[in-house]
N, CA, C and O of each residue as an XYZ file, in Angstrom:
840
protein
N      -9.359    158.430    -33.256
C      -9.321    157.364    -32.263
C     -10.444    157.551    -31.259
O     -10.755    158.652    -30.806
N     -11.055    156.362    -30.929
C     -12.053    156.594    -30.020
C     -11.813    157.316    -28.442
O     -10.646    157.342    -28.051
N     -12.461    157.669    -27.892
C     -12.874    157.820    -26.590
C     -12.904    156.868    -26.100
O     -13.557    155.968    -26.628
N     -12.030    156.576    -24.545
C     -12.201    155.271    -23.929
C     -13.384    156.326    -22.567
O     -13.407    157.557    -22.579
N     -14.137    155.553    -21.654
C     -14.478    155.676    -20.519
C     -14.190    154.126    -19.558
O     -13.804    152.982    -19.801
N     -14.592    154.829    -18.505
C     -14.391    154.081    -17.043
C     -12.989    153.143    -17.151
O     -12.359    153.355    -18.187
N     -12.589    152.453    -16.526
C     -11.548    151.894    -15.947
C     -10.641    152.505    -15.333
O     -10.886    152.797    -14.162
N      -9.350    152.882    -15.892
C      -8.322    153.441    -14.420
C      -8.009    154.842    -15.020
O      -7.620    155.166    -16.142
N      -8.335    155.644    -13.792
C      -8.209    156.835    -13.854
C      -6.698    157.159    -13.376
O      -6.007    156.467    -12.628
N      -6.328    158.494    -14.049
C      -4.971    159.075    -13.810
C      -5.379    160.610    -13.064
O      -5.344    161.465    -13.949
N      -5.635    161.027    -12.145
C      -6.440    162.151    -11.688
C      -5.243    162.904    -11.464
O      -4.202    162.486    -10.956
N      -5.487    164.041    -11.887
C      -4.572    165.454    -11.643
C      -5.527    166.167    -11.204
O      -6.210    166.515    -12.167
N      -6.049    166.686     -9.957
C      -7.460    167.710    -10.314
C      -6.371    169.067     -9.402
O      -5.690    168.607     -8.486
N      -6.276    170.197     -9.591
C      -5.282    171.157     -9.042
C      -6.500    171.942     -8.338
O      -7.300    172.100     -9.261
N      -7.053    172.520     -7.167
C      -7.936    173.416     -6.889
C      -7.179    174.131     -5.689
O      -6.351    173.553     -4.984
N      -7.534    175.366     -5.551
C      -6.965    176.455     -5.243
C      -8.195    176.183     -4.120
O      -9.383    176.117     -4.437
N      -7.654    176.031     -2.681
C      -8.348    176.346     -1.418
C      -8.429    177.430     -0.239
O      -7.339    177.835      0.165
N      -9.222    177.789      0.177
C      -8.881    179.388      1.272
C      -8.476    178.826      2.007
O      -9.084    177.933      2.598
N      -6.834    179.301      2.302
C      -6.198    179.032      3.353
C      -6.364    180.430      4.433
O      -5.933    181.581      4.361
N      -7.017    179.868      5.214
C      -7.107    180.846      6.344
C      -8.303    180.440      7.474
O      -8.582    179.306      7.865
N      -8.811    181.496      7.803
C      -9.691    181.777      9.078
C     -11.406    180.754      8.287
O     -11.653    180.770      7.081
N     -12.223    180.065      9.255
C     -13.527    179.916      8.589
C     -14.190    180.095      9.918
O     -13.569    180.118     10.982
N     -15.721    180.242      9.775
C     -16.274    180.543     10.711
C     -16.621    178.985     11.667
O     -16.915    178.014     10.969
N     -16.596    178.840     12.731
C     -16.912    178.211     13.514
C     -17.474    176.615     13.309
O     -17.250    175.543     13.871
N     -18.374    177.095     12.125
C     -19.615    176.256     11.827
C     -18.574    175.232     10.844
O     -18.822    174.028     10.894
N     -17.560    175.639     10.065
C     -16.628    175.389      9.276
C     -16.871    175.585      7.494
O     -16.247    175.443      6.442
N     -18.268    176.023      8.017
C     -18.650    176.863      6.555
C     -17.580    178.166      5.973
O     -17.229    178.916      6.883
N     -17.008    178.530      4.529
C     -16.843    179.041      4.530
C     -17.880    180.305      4.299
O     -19.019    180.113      3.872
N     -17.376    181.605      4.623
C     -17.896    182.943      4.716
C     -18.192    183.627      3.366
O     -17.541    183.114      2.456
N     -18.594    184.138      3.173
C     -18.797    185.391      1.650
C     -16.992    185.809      1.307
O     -16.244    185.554      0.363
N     -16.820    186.587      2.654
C     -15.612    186.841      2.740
C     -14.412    186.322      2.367
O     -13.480    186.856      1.765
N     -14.606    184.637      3.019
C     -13.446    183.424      2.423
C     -13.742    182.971      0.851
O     -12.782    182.618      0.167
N     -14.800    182.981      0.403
C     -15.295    182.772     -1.004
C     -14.574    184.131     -1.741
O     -13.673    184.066     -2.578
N     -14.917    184.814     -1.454
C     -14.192    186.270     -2.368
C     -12.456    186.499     -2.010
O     -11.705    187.259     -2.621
N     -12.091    185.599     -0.832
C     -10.626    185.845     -1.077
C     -10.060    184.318     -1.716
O      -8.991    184.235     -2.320
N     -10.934    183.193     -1.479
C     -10.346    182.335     -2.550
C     -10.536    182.439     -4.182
O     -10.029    181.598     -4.924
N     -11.082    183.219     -4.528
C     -11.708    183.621     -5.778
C     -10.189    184.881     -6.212
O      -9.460    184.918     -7.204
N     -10.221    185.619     -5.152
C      -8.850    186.598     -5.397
C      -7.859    185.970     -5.829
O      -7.457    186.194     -6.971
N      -7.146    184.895     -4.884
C      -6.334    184.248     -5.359
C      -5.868    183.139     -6.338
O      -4.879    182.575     -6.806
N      -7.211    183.193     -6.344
C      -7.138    182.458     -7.844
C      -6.928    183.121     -8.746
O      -6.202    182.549     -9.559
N      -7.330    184.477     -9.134
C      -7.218    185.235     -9.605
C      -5.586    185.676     -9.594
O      -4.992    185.993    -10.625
N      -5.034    185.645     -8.413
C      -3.822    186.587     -8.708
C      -2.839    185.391     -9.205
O      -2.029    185.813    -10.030
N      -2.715    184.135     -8.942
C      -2.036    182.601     -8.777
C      -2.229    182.067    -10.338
O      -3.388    182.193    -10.733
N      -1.691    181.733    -10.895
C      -1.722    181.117    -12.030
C      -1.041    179.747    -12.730
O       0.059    179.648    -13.274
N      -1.790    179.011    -12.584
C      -1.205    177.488    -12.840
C      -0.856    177.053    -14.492
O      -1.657    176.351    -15.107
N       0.684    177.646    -15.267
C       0.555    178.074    -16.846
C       1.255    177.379    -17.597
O       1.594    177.791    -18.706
N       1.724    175.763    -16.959
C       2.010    175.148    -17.450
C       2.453    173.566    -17.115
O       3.125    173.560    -16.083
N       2.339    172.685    -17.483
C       2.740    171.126    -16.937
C       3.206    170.298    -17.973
O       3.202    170.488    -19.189
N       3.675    169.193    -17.190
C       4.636    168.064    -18.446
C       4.640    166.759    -17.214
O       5.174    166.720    -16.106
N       3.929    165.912    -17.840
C       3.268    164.640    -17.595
C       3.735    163.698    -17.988
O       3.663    163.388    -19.177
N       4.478    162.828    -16.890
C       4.689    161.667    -17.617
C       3.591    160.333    -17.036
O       3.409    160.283    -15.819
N       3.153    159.680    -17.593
C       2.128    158.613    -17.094
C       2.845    157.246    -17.873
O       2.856    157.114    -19.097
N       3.512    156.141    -16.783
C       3.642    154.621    -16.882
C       2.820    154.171    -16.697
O       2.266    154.708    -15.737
N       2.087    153.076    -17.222
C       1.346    151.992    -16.677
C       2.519    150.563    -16.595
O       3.647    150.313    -17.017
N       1.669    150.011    -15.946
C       2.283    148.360    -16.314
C       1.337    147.311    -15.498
O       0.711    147.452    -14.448
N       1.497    146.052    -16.511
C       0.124    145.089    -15.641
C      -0.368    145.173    -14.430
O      -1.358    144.487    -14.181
N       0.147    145.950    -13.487
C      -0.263    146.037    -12.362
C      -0.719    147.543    -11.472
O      -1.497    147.843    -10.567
N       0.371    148.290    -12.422
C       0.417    149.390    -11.508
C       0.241    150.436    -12.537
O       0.129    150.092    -13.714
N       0.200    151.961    -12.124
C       0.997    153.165    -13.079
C       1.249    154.383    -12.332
O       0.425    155.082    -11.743
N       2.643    154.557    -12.449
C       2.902    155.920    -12.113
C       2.931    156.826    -13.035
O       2.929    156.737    -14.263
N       2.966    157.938    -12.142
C       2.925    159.419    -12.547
C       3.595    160.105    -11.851
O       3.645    160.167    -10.623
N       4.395    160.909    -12.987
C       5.395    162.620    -12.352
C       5.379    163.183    -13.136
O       5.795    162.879    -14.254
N       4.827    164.321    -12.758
C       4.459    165.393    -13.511
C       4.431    166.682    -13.157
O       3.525    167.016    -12.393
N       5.513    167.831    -13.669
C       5.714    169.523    -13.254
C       4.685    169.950    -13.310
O       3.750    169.565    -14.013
N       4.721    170.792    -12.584
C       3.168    172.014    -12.418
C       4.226    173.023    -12.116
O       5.320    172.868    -11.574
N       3.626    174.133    -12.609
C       4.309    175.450    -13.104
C       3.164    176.818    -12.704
O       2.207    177.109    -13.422
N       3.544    177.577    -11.339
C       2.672    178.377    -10.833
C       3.336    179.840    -11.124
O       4.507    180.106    -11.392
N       2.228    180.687    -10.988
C       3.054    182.054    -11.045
C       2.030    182.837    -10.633
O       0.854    182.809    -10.995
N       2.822    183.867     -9.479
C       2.006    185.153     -8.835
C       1.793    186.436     -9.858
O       2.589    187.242    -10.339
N       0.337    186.260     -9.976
C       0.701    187.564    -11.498
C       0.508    188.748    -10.891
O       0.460    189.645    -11.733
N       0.360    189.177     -9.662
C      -0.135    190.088     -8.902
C       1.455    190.538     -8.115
O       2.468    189.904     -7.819
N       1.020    191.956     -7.985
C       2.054    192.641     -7.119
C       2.277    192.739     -5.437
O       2.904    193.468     -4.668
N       1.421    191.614     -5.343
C       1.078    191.311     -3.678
C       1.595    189.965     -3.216
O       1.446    189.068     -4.046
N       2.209    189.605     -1.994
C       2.329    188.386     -1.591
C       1.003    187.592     -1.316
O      -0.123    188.087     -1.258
N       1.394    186.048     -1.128
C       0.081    185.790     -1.467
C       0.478    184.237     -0.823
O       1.622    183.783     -0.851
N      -0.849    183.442     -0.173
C      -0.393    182.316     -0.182
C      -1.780    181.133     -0.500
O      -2.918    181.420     -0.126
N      -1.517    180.001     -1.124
C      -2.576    179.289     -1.911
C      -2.462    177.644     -1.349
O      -1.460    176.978     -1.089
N      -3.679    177.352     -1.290
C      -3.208    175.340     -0.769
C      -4.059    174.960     -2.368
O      -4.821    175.484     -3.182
N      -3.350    173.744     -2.127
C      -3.512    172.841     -3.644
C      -3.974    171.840     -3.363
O      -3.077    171.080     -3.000
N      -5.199    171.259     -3.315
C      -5.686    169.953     -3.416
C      -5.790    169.189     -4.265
O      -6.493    169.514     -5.223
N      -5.322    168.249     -4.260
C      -4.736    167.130     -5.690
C      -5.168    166.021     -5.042
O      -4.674    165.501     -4.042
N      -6.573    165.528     -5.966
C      -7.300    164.447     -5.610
C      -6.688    163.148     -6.238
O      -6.022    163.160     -7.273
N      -6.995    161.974     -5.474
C      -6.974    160.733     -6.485
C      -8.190    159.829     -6.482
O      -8.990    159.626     -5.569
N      -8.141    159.238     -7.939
C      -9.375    158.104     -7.475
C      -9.343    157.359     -7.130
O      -8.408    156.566     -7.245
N     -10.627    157.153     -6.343
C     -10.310    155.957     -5.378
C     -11.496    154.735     -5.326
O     -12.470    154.815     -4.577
N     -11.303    153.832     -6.051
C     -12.749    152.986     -5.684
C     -12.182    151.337     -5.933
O     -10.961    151.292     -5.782
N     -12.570    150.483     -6.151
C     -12.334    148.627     -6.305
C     -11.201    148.862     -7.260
O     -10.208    148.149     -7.122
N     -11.215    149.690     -8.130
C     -10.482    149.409     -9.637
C      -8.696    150.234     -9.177
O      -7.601    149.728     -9.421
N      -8.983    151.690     -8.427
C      -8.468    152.154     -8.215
C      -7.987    152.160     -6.762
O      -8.843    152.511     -5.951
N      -6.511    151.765     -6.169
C      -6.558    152.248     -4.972
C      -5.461    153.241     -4.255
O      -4.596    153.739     -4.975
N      -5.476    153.453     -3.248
C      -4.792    154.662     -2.986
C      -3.181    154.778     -3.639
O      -2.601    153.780     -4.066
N      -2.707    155.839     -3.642
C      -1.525    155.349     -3.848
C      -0.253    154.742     -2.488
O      -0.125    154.848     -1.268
N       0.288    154.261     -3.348
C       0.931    153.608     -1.869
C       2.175    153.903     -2.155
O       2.953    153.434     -1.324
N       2.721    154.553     -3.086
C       3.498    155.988     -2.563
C       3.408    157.418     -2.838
O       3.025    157.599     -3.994
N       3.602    158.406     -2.252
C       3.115    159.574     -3.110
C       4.312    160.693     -2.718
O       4.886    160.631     -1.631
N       4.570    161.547     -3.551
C       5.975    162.300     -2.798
C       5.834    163.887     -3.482
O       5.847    164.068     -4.700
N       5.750    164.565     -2.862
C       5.764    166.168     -3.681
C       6.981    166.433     -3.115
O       7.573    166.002     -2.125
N       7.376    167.752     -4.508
C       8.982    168.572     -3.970
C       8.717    169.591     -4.874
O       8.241    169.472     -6.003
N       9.127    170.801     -4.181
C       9.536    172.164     -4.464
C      10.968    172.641     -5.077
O      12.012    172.211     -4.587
N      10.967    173.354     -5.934
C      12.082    173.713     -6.448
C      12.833    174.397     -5.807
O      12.071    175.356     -5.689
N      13.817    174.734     -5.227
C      14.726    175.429     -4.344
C      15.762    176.136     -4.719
O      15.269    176.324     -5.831
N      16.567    176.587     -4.771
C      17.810    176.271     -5.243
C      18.479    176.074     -6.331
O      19.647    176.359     -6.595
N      17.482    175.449     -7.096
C      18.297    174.827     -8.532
C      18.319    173.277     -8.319
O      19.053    172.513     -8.945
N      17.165    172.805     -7.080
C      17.458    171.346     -6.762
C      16.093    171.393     -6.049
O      15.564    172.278     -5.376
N      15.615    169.929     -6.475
C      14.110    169.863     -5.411
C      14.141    169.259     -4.125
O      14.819    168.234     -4.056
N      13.460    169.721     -2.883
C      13.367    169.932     -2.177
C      11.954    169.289     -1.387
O      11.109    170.128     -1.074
N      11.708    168.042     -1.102
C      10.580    167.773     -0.107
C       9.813    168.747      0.277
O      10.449    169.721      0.678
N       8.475    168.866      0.308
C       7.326    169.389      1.308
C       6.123    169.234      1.816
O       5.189    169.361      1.024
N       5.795    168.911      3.309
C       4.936    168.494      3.221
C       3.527    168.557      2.969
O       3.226    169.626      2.438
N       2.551    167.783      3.166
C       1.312    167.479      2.575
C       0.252    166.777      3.757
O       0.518    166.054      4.717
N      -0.381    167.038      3.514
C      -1.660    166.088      4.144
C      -2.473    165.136      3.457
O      -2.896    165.376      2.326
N      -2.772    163.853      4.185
C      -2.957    163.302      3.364
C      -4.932    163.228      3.834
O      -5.584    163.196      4.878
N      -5.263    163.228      2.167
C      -7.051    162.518      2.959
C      -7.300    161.699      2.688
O      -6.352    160.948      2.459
N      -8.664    161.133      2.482
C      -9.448    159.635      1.943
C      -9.357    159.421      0.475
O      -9.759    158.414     -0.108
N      -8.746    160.545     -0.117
C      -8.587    160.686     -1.819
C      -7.848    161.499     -2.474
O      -7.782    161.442     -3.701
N      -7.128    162.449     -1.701
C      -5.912    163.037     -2.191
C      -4.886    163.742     -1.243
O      -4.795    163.360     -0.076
N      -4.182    164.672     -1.678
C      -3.228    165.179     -0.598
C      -3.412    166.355     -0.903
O      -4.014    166.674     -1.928
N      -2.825    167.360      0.103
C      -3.179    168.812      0.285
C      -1.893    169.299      0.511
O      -1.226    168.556      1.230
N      -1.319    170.334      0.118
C      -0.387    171.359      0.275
C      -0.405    172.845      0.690
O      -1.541    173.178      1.026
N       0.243    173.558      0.748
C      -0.081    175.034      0.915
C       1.455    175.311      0.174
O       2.360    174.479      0.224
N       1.587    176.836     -0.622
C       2.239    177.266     -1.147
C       2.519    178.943     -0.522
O       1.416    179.049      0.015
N       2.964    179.818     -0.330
C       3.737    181.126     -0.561
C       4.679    181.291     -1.841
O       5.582    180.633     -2.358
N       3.755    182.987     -2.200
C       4.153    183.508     -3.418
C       4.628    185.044     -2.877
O       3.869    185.894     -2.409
N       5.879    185.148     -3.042
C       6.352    186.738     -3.130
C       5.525    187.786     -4.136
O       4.547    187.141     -4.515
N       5.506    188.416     -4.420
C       5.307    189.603     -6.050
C       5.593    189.001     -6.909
O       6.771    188.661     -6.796
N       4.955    188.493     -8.148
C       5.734    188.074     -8.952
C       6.436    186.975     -9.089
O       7.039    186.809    -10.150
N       6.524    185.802     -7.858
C       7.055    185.133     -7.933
C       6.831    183.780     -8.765
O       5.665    183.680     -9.147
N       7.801    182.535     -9.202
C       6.670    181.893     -9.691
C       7.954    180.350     -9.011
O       9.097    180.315     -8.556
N       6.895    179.357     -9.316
C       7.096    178.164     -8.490
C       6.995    176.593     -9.495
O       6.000    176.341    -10.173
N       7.980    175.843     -9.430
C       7.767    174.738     -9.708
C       7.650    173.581     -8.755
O       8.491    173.187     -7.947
N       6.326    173.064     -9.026
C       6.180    171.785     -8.414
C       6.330    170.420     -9.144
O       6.030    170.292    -10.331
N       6.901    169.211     -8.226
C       6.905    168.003     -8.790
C       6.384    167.157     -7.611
O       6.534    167.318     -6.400
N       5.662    166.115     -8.381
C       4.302    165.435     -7.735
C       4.743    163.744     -8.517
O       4.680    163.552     -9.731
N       5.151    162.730     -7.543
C       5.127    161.048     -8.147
C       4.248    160.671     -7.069
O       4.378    160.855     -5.859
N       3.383    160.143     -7.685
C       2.704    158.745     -6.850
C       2.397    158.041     -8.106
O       2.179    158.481     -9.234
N       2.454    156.084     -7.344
C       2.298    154.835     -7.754
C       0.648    154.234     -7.431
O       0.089    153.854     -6.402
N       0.351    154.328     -8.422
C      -1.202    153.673     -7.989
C      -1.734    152.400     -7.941
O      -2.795    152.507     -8.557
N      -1.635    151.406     -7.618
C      -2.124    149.973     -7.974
C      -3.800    149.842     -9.420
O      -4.867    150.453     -9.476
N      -3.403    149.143     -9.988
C      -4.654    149.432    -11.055
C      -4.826    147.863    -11.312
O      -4.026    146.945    -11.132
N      -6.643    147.863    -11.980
C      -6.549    146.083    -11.806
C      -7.567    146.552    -13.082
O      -8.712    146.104    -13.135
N      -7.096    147.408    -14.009
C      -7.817    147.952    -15.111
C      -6.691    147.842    -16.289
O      -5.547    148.112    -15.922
N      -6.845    147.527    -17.476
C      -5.915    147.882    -18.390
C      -6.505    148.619    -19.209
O      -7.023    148.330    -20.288
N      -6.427    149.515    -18.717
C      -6.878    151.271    -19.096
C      -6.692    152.652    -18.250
O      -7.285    152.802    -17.182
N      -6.042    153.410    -18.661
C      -5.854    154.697    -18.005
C      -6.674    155.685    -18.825
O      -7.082    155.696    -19.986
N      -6.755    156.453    -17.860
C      -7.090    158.127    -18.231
C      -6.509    159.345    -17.302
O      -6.619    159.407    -16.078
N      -5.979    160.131    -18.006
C      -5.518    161.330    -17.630
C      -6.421    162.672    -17.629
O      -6.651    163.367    -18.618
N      -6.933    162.914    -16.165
C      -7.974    163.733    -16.381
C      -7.161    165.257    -16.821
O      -6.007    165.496    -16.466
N      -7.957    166.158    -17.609
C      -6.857    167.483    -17.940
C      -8.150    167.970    -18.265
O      -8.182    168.425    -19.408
N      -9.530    168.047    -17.482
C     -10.376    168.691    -17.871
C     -11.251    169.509    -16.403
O     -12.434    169.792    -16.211
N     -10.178    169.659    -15.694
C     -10.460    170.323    -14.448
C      -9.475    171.536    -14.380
O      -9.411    172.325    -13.438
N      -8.645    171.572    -15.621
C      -7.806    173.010    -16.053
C      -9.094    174.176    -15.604
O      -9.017    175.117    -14.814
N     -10.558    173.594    -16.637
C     -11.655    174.810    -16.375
C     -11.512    175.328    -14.956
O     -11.356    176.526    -14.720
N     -11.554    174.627    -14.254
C     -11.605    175.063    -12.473
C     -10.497    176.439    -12.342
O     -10.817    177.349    -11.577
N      -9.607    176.501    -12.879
C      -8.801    177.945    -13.172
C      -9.095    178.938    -14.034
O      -8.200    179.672    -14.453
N     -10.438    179.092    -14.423
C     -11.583    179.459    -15.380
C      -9.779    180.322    -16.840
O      -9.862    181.257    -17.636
N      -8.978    179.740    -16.634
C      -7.593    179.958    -17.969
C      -7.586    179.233    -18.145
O      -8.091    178.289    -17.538
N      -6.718    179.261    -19.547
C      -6.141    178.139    -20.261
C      -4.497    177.893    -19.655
O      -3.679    178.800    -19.499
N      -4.350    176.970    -19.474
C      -2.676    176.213    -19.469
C      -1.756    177.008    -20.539
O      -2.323    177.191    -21.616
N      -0.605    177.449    -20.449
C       0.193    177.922    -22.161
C       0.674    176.828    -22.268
O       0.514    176.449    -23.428
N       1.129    176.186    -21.742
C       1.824    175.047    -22.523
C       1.453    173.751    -21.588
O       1.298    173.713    -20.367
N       1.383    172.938    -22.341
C       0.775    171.756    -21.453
C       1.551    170.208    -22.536
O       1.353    169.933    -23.719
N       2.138    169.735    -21.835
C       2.699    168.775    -22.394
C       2.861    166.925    -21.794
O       3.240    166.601    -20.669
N       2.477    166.025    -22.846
C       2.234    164.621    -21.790
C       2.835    163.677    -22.716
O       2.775    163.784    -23.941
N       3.410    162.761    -22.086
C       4.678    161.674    -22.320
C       3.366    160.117    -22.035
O       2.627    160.262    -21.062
N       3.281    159.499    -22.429
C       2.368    158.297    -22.485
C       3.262    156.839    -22.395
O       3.290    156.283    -23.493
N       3.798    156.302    -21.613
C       5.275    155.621    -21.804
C       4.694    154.047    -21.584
O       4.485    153.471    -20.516
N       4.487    153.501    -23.106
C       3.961    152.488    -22.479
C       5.060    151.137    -23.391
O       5.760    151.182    -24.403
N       4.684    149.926    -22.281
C       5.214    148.429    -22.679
C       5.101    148.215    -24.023
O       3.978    147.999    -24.477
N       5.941    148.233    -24.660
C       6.042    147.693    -26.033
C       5.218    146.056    -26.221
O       4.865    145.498    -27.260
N       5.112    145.654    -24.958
C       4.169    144.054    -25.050
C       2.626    143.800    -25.258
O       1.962    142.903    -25.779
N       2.220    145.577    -24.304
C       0.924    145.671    -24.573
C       0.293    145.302    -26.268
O       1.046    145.602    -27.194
N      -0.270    145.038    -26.408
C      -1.097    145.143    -27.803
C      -2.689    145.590    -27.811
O      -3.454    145.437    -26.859
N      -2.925    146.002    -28.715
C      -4.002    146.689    -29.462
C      -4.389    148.218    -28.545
O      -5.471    148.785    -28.391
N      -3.438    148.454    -28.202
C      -3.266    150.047    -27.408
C      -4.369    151.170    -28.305
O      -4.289    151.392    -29.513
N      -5.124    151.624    -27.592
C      -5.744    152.761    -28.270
C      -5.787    153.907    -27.292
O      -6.127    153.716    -26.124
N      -5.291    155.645    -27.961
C      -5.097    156.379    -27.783
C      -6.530    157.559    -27.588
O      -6.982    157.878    -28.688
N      -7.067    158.038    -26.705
C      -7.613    159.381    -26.955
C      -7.499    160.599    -27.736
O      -8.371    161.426    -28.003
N      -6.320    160.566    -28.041
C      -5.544    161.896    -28.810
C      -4.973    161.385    -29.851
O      -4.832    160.162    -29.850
N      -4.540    162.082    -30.891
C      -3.485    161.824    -31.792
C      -2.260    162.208    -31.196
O      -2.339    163.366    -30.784
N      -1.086    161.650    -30.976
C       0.037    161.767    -30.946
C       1.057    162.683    -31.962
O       1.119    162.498    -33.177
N       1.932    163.826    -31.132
C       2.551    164.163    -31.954
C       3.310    163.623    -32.882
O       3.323    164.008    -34.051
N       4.105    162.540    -32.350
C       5.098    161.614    -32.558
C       5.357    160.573    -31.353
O       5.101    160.511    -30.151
N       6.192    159.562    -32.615
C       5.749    158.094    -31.258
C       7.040    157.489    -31.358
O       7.440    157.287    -32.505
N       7.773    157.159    -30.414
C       9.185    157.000    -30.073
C       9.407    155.228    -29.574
O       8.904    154.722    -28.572
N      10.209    154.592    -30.491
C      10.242    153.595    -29.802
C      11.898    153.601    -28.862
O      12.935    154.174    -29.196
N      11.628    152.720    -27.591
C      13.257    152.987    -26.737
C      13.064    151.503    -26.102
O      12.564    151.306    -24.994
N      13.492    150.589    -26.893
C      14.062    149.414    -25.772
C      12.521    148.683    -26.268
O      12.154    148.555    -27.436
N      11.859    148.311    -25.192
C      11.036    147.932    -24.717
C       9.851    148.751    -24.093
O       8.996    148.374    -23.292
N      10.031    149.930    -24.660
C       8.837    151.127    -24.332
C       8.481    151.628    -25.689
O       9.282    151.503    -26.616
N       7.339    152.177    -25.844
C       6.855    152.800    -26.863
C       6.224    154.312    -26.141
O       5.419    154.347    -25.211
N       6.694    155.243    -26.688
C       6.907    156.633    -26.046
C       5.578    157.380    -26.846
O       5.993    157.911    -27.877
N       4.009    157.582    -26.650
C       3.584    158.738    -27.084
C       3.125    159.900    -26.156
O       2.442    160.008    -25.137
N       4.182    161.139    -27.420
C       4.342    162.161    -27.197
C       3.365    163.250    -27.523
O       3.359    163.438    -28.739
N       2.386    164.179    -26.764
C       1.481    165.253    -27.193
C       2.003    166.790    -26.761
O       2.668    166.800    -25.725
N       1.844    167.781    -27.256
C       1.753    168.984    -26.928
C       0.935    169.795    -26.926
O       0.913    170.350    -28.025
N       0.185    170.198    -26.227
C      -0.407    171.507    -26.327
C       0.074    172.874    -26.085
O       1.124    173.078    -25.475
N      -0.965    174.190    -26.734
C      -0.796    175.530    -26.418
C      -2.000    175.599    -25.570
O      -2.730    174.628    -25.372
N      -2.202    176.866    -25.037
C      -3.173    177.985    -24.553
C      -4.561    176.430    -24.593
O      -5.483    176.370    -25.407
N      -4.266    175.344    -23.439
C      -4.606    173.892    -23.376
C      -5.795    174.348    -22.429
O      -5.681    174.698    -21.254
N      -7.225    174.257    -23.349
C      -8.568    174.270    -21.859
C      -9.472    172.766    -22.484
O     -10.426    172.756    -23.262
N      -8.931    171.845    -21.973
C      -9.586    170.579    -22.944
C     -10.869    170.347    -22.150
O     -11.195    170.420    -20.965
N     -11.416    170.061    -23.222
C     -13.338    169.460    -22.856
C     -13.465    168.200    -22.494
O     -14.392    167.828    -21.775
N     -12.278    167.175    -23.088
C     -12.336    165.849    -22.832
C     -10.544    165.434    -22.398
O      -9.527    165.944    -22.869
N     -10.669    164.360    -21.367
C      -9.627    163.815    -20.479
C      -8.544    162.808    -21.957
O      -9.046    162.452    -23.024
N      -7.499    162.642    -21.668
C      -6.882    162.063    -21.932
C      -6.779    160.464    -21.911
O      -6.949    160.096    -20.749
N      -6.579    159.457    -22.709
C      -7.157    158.488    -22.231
C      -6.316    157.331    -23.402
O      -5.996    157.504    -24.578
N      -6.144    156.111    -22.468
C      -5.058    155.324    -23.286
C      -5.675    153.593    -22.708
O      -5.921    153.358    -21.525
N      -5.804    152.717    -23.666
C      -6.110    151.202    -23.175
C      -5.502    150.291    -23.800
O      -5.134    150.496    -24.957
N      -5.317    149.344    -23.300
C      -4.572    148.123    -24.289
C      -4.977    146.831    -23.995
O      -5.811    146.768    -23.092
N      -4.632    145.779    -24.493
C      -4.837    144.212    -24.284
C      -3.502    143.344    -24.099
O      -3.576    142.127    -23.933
């Protein structure tokens, strides 16, 4: 199946930021470069499961992210999760993160910028963390893409990486980026399903229809 480009982007981009002290100028330091580099190092982002709706107008997304402290040190990491933003694409106009707690998720907040939202996390020893992330995007494209090629930015691979494609059974002439594991019909949705292992993809995910 072909490669689609441009029209509506589905942006996941995950980057690990120095949360802490910068010098004055607001440059970061040698110092802040080698401890965001640490924690990247000790922080490990090793797995996700994606679901992406479109529909004539809009498409959401919720999708787990799965962190883990591989290091014997506490530790704490901010997450910047961009969106795109231009004529085709516009902000989302809702967006909601939650933390796992308990055995139940849990709100937290975020900052918001001109193109994505920002978080900060704490990791015990060892600890590891699930996040869940929905925002609704307005789209005036009938075409998505799911970027999954900014995994490199965690210079690892994902272990398991998994994405749900949930689209209108009305759409027609739908074309896929990927081959599908299997394709599920439910109602009035047509469900394709992918999996990956040990996931460092070169090219984004990507789905269009008429």
């Amino acid at each position: 199946m072909k490669r689609l480009t441009g029209g509506f982007i589905v942006a996941t981009l995950l980057l690990l930021f120095v949360c802490g002290c910068q010098h004055d100028s607001g440059v970061p330091s040698a110092e802040d470069k080698d401890l965001a580099a640490t924690r990247q190092n000790q922080v490990r982002f090793y797995r996700e499961y994606v679901t992406v709706e479109p529909s004539a107008t809009r498409t959401a997304v919720t999708a787990l992210y799965y962190f883990r402290n591989d290091s014997d040190e506490s530790t704490t990491v901010g997450i910047v999760y961009p969106f795109p933003i231009d004529r085709n694409h516009l902000y989302p106009f809702q967006t909601k993160v939650w933390e796992e707690r308990h055995d139940s998720f849990e709100p937290i907040g975020f900052v918001r910028g001109e193109a994505d939202v920002k978080w900060t996390m704490s990791f015990t020893p060892r600890e590891e963390k699930l996040i869940k992330v929905r925002y609704i995007q307005e789209i005036r494209k009938r075409r998505a893409i799911y970027i999954v090629t900014t995994t490199k930015l965690w210079k690892r691979p994902i272990e398991i990486a998994e994405f749900e494609f949930r689209i209108p059974a009305s759409f027609e002439e739908v074309e896929l980026s990927f081959t599908p594991d299997r394709t599920e019909s439910h109602g009035d949705t047509i469900v394709y399903y992918k999996r990956y292992t040990d996931f460092f993809p070169d090219e984004n995910l990507t789905v269009s229809w008429d």
